[in-house]
N, C-alpha and C positions, 0 to 999 in steps of 0.2 A: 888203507887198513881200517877194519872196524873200531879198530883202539881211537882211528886220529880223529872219528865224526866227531864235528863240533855238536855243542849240549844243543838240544832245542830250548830255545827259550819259552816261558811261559806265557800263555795268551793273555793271560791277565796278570802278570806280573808279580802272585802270589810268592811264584818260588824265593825272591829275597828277602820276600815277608818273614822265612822260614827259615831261610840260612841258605838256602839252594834253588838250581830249578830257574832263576829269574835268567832278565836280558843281561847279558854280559854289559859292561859297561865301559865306553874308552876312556881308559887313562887320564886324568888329569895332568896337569904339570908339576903338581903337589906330587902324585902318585908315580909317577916316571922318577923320583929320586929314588933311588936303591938305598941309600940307608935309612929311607924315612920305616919304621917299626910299622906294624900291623898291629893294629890295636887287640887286646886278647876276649877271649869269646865270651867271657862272664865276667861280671862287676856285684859281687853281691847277689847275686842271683839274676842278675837281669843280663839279658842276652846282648851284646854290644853288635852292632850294625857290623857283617864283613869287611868293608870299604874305607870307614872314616870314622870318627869318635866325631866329628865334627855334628850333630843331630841337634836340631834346636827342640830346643827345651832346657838342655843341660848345660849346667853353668858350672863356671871354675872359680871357685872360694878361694883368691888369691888373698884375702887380709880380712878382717869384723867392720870395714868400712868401703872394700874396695871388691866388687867382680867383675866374670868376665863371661858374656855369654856366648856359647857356642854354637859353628851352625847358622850364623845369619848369611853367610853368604850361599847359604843351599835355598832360603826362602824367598818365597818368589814375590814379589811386588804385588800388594794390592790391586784389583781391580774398581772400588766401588769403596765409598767414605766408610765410616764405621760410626756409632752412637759414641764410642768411646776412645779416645786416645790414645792410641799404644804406643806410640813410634816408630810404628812402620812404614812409611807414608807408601801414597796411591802411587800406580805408575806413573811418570809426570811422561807427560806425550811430548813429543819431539817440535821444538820451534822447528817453523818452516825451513830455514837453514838445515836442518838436521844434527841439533845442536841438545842439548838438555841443559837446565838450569841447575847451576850450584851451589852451594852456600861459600861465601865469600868471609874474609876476615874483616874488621872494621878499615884498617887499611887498602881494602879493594883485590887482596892475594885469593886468586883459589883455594878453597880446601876440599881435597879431594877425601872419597870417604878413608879413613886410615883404621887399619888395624892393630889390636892390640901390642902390638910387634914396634908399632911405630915407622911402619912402614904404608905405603897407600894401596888403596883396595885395585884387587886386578882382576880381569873375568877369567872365571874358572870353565873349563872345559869339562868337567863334572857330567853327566846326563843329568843329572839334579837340578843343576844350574841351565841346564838347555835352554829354558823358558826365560822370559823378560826378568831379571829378579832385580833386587829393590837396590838402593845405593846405601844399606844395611853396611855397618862397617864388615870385612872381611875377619875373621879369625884367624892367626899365626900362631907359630910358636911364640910364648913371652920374652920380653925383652924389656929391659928398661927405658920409661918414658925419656926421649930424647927432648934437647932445650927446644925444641922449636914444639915440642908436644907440650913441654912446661907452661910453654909460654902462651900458647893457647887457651891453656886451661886455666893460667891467669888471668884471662882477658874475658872468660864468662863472669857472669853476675853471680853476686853470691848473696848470704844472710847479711843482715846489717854489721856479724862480728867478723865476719867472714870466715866462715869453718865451715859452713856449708856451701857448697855447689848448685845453683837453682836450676830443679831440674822438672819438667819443660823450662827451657831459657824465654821467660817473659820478653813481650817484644818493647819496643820504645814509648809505645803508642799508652797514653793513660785511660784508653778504651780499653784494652783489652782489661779478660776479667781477671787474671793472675795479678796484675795490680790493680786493683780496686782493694779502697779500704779495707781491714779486716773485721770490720764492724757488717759493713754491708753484706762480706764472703758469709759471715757466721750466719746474718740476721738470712740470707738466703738460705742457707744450711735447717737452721731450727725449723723457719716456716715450710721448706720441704720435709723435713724429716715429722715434725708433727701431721701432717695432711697424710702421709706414706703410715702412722700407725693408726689412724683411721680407718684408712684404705686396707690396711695386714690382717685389722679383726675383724670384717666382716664377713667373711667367708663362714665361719659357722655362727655370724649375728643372731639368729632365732633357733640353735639348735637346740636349748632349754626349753625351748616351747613348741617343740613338733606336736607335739599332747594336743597344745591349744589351736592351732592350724588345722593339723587332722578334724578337730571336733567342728571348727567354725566352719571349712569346708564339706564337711564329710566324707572323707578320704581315710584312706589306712596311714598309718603313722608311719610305715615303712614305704610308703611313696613320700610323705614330705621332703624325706631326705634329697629326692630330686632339686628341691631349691638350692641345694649345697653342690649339685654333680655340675648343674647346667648353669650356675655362676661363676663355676672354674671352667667350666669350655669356655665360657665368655671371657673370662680372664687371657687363656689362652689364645684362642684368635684376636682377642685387641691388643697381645705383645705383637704378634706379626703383623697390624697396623699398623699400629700407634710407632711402633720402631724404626722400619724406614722412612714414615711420614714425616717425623723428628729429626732423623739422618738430613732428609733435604730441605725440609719448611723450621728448622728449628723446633729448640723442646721447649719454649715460652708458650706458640699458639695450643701445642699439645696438651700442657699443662688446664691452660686456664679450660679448652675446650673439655679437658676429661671432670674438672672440677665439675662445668655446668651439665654439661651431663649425668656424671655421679649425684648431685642435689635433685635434676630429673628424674628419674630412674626411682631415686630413696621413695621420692614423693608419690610417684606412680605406685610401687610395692606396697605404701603404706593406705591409699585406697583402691586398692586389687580386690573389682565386686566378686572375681572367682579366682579358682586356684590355676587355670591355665594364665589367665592375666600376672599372678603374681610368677608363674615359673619367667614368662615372658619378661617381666620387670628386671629377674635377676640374672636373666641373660645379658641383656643390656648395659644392668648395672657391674657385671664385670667387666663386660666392652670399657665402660667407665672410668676402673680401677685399674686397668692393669697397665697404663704408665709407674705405678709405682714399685711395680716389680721390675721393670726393665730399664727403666731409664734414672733413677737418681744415680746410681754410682757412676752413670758418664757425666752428671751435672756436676761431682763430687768431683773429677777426674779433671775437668774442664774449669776452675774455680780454685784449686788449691793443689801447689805443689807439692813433689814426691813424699816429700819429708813432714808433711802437714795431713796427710791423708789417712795413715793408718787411725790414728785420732779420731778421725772424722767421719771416716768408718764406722769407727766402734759405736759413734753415737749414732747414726743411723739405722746400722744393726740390734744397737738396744730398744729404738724407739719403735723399729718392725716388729720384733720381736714379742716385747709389750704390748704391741696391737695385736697380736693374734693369740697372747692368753687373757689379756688384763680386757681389751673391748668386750669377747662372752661372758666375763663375771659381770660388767656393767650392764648388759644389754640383759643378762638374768636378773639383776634386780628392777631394773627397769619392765619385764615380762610379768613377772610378779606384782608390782603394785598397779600399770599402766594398761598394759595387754603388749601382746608381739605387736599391733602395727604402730604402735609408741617407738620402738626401737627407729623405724626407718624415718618418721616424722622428725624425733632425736640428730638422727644425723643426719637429714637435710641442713639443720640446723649448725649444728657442728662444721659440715664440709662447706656451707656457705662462710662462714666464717673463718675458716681455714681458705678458701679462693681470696679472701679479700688480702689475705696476707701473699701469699704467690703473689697477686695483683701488683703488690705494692715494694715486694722484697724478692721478690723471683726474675727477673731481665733478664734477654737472651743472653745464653754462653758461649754461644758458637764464638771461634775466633780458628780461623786456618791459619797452622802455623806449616804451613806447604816451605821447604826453603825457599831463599830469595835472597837475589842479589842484596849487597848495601850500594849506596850509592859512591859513584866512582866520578873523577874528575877526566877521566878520559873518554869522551864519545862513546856511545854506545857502538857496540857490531853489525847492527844492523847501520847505524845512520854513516859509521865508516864503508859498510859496502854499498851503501847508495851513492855517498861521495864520489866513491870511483865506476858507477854502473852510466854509460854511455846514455846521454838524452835521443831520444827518438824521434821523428817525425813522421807520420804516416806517409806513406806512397812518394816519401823523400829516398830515395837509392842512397847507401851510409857510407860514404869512399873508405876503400881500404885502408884502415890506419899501418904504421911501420909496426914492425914485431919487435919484438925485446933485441933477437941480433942485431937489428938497424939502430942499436944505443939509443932507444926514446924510450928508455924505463927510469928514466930517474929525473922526469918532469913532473914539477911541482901539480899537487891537486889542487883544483879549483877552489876558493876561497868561497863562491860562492855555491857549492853544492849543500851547501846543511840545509841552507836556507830553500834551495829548489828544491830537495825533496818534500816540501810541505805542499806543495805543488802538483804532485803526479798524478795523474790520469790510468788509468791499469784498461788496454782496450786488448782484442784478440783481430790481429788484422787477416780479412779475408785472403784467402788465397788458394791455388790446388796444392796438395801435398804434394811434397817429395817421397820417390818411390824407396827408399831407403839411406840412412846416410852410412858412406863409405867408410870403412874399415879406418882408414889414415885418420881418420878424423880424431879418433884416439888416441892416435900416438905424436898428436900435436896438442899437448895440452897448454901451453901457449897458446895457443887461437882461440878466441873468443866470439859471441855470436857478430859482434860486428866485423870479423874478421874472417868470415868464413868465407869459404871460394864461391866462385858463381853458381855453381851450378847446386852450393846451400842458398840460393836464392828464390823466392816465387818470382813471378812475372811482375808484381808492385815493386819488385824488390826486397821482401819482405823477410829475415830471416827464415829457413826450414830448419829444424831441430830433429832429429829422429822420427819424421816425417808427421812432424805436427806444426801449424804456426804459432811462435812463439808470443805471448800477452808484448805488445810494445808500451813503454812509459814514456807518454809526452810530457812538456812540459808546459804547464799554463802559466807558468810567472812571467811571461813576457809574449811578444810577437809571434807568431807562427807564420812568416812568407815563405815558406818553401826551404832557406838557405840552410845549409847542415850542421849542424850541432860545433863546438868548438872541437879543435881537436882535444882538450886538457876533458870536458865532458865526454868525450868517447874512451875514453879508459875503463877497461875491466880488469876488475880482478882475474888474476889467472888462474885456471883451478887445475885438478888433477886427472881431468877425465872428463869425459864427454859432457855436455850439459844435461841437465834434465829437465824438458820442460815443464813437468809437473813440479819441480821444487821452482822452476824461475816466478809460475804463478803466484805461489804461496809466496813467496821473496818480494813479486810485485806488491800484493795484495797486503803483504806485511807490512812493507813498507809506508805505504798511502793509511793502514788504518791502524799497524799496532801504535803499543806507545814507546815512550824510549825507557828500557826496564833498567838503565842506572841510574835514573832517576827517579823512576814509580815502583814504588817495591808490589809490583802485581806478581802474584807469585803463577811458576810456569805451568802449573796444572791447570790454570783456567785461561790462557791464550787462546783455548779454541772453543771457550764458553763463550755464550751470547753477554753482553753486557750487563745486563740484570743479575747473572749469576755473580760477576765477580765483580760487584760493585760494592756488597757490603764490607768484610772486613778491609779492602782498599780505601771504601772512604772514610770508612772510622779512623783507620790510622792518620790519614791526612787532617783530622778533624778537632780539635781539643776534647779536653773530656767534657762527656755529655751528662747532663744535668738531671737532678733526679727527676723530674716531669720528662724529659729527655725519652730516659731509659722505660720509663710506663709505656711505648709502643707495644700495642700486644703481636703485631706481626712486619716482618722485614721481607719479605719476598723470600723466594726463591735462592737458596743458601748454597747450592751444587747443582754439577747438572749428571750427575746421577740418573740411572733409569728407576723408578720406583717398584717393578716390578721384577727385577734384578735383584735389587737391596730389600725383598720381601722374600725372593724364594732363596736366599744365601744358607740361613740359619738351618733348610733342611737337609742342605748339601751336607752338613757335617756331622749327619746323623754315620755315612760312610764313614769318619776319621771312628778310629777303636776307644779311643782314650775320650773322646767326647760320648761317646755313645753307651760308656760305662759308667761314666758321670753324668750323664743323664738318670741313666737305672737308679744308680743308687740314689739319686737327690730326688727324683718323682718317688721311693718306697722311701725316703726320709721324711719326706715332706706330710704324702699320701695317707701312710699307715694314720698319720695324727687327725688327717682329715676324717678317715674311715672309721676312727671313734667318735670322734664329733658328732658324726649322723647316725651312733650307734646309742650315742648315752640318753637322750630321753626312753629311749626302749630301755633301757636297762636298770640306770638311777629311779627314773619316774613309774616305774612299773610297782601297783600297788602289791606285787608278789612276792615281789623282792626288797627295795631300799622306799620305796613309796615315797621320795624325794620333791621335795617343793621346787619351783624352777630357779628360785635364788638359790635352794642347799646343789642345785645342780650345778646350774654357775659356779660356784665357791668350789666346784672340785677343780677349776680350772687351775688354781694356785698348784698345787700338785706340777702341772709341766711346764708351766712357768718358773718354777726353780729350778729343773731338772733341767731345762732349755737354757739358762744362765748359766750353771753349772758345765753345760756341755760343751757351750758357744768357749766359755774363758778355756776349760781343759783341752779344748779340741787345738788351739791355738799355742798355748805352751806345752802341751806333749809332742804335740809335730815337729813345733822346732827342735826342739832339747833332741829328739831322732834323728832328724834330718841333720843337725848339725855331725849329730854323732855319726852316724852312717858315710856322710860326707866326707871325714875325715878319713874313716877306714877307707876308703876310696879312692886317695889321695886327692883329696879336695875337690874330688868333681859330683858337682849335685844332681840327682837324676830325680824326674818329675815322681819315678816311679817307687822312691822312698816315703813319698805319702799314703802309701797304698797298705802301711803297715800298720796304720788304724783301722785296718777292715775287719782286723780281728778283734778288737773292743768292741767296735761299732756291731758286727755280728752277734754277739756274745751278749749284749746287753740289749741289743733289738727283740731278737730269740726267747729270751728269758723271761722280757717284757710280755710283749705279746699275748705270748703262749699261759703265762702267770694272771693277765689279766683276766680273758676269757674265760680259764679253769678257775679263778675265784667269783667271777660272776654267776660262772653256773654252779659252785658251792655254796650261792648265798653266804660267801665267809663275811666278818666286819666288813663294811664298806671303805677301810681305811685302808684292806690289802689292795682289793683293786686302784684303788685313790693311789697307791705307792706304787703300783704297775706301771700305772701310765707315767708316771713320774722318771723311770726307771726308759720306759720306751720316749717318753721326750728328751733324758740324756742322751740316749742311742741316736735319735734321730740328729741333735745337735750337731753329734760327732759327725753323722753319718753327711749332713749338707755342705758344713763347713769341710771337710774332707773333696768332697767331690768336685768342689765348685774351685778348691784352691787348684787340684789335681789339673784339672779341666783347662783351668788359665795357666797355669805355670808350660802346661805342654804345650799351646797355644794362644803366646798371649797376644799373635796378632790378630787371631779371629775373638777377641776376649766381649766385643757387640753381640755378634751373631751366639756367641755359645752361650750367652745368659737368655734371649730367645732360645734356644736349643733345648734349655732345659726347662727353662719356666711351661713351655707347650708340651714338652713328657710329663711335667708333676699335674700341670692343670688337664690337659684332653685325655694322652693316653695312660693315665691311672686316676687322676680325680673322678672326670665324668666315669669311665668306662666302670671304675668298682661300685661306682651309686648307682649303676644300674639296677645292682643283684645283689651287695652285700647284705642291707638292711631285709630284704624279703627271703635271703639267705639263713641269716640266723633268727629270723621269727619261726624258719622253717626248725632247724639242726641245734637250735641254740649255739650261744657265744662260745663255749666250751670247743665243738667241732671246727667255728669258723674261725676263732683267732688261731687253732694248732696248724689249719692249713695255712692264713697267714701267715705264721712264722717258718714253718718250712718253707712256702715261696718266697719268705726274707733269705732262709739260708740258702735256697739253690742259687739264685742270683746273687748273693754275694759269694759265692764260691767260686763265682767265675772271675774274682779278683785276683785268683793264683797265674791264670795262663796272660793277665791285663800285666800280672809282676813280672814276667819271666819275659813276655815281647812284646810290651810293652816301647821301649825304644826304638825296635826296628819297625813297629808298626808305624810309629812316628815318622821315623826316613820316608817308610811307604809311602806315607800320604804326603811327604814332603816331594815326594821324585813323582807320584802321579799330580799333583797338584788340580785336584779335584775342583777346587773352588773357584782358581782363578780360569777353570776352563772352561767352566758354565757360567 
């Protein structure tokens, strides 16, 4: 009947985007329970995913000290490191065995991942979960922590009074950087955060003196502003540098090299004999600066635990902050008494003296905390299944040993095989293949390669395996005359199925060169890296702590073996996910709009038509959105919670990323007002103090408007939380810094300010308007990208 066609599914998967239309999906073993509830369609206005409440992002506010977040077992395992830490670790690749590594208790017991439930994590049959996903604990119904959950969570490290939980769990090692003095974590903290509000004010460094640029060059005053478009392009392409180069070579060489370049660059700008020389300086010189947009909060991240971070934050964000209103007042008085190329001579100055600090209080942070065995008193698994792996001889015929029915399973192993596996030889003995092996062969999983019938033999005698010859392991610790192996050395483990000879290689090869990992806490992500890779945080841990001359190496090799060009093109992948690409909008027009005055005020303040402004009374307007930016940063931060909490609660305690999204309405509302007040007082030549309170007005908005985006942005995704700060730093800096300096400034010499900030502000409100349908599917869009898993497939 026409009734029973099944739905076609959607080509591209949109229809569950939407509530309908998508791929059916099979059943879970969660979802096969019939009394399990369907979660209901609306949460406060947000649309709840058909399928499962389960959507990471969304967390469950079980206590004011305890959650639970939801949805990690739908997320799929990293493919490629990150700048910053989240806890999602990379896929770790399968030891040769086909085995994955665990994290173990001190006692040497398994822990398998366990869910909030108290129970251990199991694979879902989800299509969400199709894909490789991470060893992410699983989410359950709640249950109360069981003694053996107690007693776990007693056994982690805590604060010195113990009431807190230390979270990353620092490793042993007095290398790593979460134990390093608190002197040194700070004295690292200050001298990045001071070098980063350098680096935050120079974007509009000479915007008070376009007048005097224009004049020295003989240019229009609305081209200088290109110095300001084409130093945020640069900013922007040196985040997609500078960011995976950091990911694999460390953020120390990064560092120091952005330093020397940044003092380059200054210097060059500051004797630029023409104006394309200086655009060219200031391309560069953002190349320079734009580590400090992307990479301190993973230094912050990397250096100081959960509970010590927000703090550390806040002074970093004060210090950025600061540089990018407090630098253009300085650099206006500086233009006034010195001239503008005073300004870049200044801070060569400056950032040399800030490198020396990095230099001396800045040390790598990398430390992979990949899990990893502890060490254990019993044999490792590999050196047990060498133990019992048959010695070989080449072009020796291996006599049939007795089978487990013939009662010879329960002879002692060789006392000496630990010791001859130091010994093995891994060779591929020649021979013709066998045309196929026999069906029976599988249903003798008791037989072993030495044990295989004749006709699994080549003419050397040489094992045949599924018609490949199998790597033989001699042994060199003794004689080779011909005579055959012992029988206690021809014992194999018996396995379940047929052999494979591509696992017996990697087994051989493993055995002859890995190491034994209950002893060497090498973690399992990098068993199949070259040795350079995963030498550093391995030998640090082996190593006492290293000395302050020690720590002054400015580079360590090769930190991952990451592809670089992989972990460069990641961050545009996620322009597809909905919720990054919204917070990007809005943080490139939080950011943007302030820059788009920047390279409007000497045409404005400085115009003898109007305010006829000296370049120091231009500067000093800057105080104006430096209040309004403090004011916005601390409001933006305690109105969201005090909501979110609230909202939470009606909700019955589950928090959706999409309750931040209810500041778009201030943030609209006083951007709007801003703006549009600004340019309509400029072109009334009203006091200078209205427009002065405009911008004031649009730096609160913008406040709201970045801190808004950027929290949005991580909370929905906080394992791409590397890539998404590249994500938006190259929407604020390329596609609206450069792109509006093209036109704005030759715009309103054209329309005056009056036309050009009203269209501004309306294209502030069309795009934020688009925050209604970002409220409404906003979560399913989420699942979306969770069930396509865009990132990890490219």
């Amino acid at each position: 009947m026409e009734s029973e066609k099944p739905e076609k599914p959607s080509r591209f998967g949109f229809g569950r985007f939407f509530g309908g239309g998508g791929r059916p999906s099979q059943p879970s073993s969660d979802d096969e329970d019939a009394g399990r509830p369907k979660p209901p369609v609306w949460s406060l206005g947000v649309l709840n995913d058909p399928k499962t409440v389960e959507v990471p992002g969304s967390v469950l506010l079980l206590a004011a000290h305890r959650n639970e977040p939801l949805g990690l077992r739908n997320v799929h395992a990293r493919t490629s490191h990150s700048s910053i830490p989240a806890g999602f670790p990379v896929d770790i690749p399968m030891s040769p065995g086909g085995t994955r590594m665990i994290s173990t208790t001190p006692g040497g017991t398994a822990i398998p991942p366990r869910s909030p439930g108290g129970g251990s994590a199991r694979n879902s049959t989800d299509p969400a979960s199709s894909a490789p996903t991470s060893t992410a604990p699983v989410t359950r119904p709640l249950a109360p922590l069981s003694a053996r959950d107690e007693a776990l969570e007693d056994e982690k490290k805590k604060t010195n009074d113990g009431k807190i939980i230390l979270e990353p769990q620092p490793d042993d090692s007095a290398n790593d950087p979460l134990n390093w003095p608190k002197w040194r974590r700070d004295a690292a903290l200050l001298s990045l955060g001071v070098y980063c509000m350098i680096g935050g004010g120079i974007t509009p460094l000479i915007a008070a003196g376009f007048t005097d640029v224009a004049h020295e060059y003989d240019v229009e005053t609305e081209t200088v502003a290109l110095t300001t478009g084409l130093y945020m392009m640069g900013l922007g392409l040196g985040s997609v540098i500078f960011s995976p180069t950091a990911i694999l070579y460390g953020k120390r060489p990064v560092y120091l090299f952005s330093v020397i370049l940044f003092a380059g660059t200054s210097l060059w700008a500051g004797f630029s004999p023409s104006f394309n020389s200086l655009l060219a300086a200031r391309v560069f010189q953002g190349v320079a600066v734009s580590p400090v947009e992307c990479l301190p909060s993973a230094t912050i991240a990397e250096i100081f635990f959960l509970h010590e971070r927000a703090y550390r934050i806040g002074i970093y964000t004060l210090l950025l902050l600061g540089g990018k209103n407090l630098v253009p007042l300085v650099s206006a008085a500086i233009i006034g008494r010195f001239g503008w190329r005073w300004t870049f001579f200044i801070t060569a100055m400056v950032v040399t003296f800030c490198g020396i600090f990095l230099f001396l209080f800045v040390p790598e942070t990398f430390w992979d905390r990949t899990p990893t065995r502890k060490p254990s008193k019993r044999p490792s698994f590999l050196r047990r299944l060498s133990s019992r792996t048959g010695i070989y001889t080449p072009r020796t015929p291996i006599p049939r040993r007795k089978s487990i029915e013939d009662g010879d399973d329960e002879r002692p192993i060789s006392p000496e095989a630990a010791s001859r596996a130091k010994n093995l030889r891994v060779e591929f003995a020649p021979g013709p293949a066998a045309d196929q092996q026999e069906p029976e062969s599988a249903a003798t999983p008791s037989r072993d390669v030495g044990a295989s019938r004749e006709h699994d033999m080549n003419a050397a005698g040489e094992p045949i395996i599924a018609g490949k010859a199998v790597p033989t392991i001699a042994d060199h610790g003794g004689e080779h005359d011909g005579t055959p192996a012992s029988p206690h050395s021809q014992r194999r483990q018996s396995t379940d199925g047929p052999v494979s000879a591509r696992n017996s290689i990697y087994n051989a090869d493993y055995v002859v060169q890995g190491p034994n990992l209950d002893n060497e806490k090498i973690p399992a992500s990098q068993l199949r890296a070259p040795p350079k890779v995963k030498a550093y945080t391995h030998n640090l841990r082996q190593l006492p702590a290293q000395s302050f001359r020690q720590q002054l190496k400015p580079y360590h090799g090769r930190l991952n073996n990451d592809k670089w060009l992989k972990v460069m093109v990641r961050p545009f992948i996620l322009f597809a996910y909905p919720a990054v690409l919204w917070s990007s909008i809005v943080y490139a027009c939080s950011v943007g709009w302030l820059i788009v005055i920047s390279e409007t005020m000497a045409i404005i303040y400085r115009d003898p038509t109007v305010y006829n402004f000296t370049a120091l009374q231009t500067g000093l307007v800057y105080v104006s959105p430096f209040v309004g930016g403090i004011l916005g940063t601390g409001v933006a931060g305690k109105i969201s919670d005090v909501i979110v909490r609230a909202m939470s609660r009606r909700n019955g305690g589950l928090y959706e990323p999409e309750f931040r999204l209810v500041l778009a309405a201030p943030i609209l509302v006083t951007t709007c007002i801003g703006l549009m007040g600004f340019g309509w007082s400029a072109e009334q030549k009203d006091h200078w103090m209205v427009p002065t309170i405009f911008f004031g007005v649009i730096s609160f908005g913008c406040s709201l408007g970045s801190t808004t985006s950027i929290t949005f942005c991580v909370d929905s995704y906080r394992q791409y939380a590397g890539e998404a700060l590249v994500t938006l730093n190259f929407s604020k800096n390329v596609l609206h810094g450069l792109v509006f300096s093209l036109f704005v400034s030759h715009w309103m010499a054209d329309d005056g300010p009056k036309m050009v900030y009203i269209w501004i502000g309306i294209i502030q409100l069309i795009l934020m308007l688009f925050t209604i349908p970002m409220y409404i599917f906003g979560k399913r869009a989420r699942m979306w990208t969770v069930r396509k898993n865009l990132m990890e497939k490219f």
